[in-house]
Every structure is written in structure tokens, then in C-alpha cells.
C-alpha positions in Angstrom: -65.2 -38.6 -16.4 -64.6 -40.6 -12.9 -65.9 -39.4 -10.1 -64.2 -40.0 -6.9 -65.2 -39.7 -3.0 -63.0 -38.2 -0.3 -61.7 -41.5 0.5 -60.8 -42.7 -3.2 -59.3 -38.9 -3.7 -56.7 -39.3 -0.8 -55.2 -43.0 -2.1 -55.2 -41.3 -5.0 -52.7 -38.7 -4.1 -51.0 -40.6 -1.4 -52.7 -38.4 1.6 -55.2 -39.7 4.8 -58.4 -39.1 4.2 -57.8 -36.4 7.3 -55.5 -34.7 5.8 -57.5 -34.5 2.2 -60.7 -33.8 4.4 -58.6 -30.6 6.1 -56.6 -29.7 3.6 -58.5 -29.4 -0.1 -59.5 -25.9 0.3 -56.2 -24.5 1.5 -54.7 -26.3 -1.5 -57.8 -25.4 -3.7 -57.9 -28.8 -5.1 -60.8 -28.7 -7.8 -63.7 -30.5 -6.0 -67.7 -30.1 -6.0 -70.4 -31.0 -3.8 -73.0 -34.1 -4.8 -75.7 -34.8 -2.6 -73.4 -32.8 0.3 -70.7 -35.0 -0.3 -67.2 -33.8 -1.4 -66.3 -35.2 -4.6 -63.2 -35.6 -7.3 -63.1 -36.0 -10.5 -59.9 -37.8 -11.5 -58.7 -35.8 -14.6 -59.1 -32.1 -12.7 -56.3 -34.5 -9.9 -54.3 -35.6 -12.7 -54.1 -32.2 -13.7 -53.7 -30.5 -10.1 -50.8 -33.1 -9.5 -49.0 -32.2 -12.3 -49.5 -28.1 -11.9 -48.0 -28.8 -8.3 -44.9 -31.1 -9.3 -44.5 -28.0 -12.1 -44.7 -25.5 -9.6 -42.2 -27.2 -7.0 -39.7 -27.9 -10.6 -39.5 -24.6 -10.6 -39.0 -23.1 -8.1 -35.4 -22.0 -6.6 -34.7 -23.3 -3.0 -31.3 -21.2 -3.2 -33.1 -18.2 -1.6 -35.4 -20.4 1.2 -34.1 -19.0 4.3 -32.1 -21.3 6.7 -32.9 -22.5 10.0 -30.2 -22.2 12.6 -30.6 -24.4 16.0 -28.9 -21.4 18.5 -29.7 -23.7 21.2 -26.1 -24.7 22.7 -27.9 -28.2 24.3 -30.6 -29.5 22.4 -31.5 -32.0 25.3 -32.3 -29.6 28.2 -30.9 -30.8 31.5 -28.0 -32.9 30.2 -24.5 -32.1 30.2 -23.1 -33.2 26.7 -20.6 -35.5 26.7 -17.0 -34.6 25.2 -16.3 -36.9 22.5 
């Protein structure tokens, strides 16, 4: 079992430390507390990246709802120019 800090974690998975640091309980990453310090084992990330690469496989984006930009000038105060 290798144990890995907050730092370690995030190069790990291609994120900032900040953004690990904010974001591991909102994407309940698997993580425990040693001596008050967050920690990560590397198998339980191994298996929480491939869950979440699963996960977005399947899913259909056919139904995700599209954005529409109503706005008729998207850079407010400017005529646009007729091509």
C-alpha cells in the first residue's frame, strides 16, 4: 500500500493541489486523516480514476441540454461589422 499526501495525490491525477484540497469531498475521493493530514492511498486513486472514466463511458451526452447564446451582440457597446 503507498500512501500519498495532498500534494503527491493532485500530480497524481493531473489537478492543483487547490483544487484536490477543495474538491475531494465533493468528489468523495477515498481519503483518511494521519496525524491531521489528508492522505491517499494510491490503489483506492487507481480505482476512483477508473470508476470515473467508466462512469463518463457511459454516459449519453445526446440528452445534455444545449446552451443557446440569445444575446444578438456578444461584445456590448459595439456595432458588429457586416462581413
Amino acid at each position: 500500500m503507498i500512501i500519498l499526501n495532498m500534494d503527491e495525490a493532485a500530480i497524481f491525477l493531473g489537478k492543483t493541489s487547490a483544487a484536490l484540497r477543495n474538491g475531494y469531498k465533493r468528489w468523495r475521493i477515498p481519503h483518511f486523516r494521519l496525524g491531521g493530514q489528508i492522505k491517499f492511498t494510491k490503489e483506492a486513486l487507481e480505482e476512483f480514476v477508473n470508476k470515473s472514466t467508466a462512469a463518463c463511458e457511459e454516459q449519453d451526452f445526446v440528452d445534455l441540454p444545449v446552451r443557446i447564446d440569445r444575446r444578438k451582440n456578444p461584445v456590448r457597446g459595439r456595432p458588429r461589422k457586416a462581413s
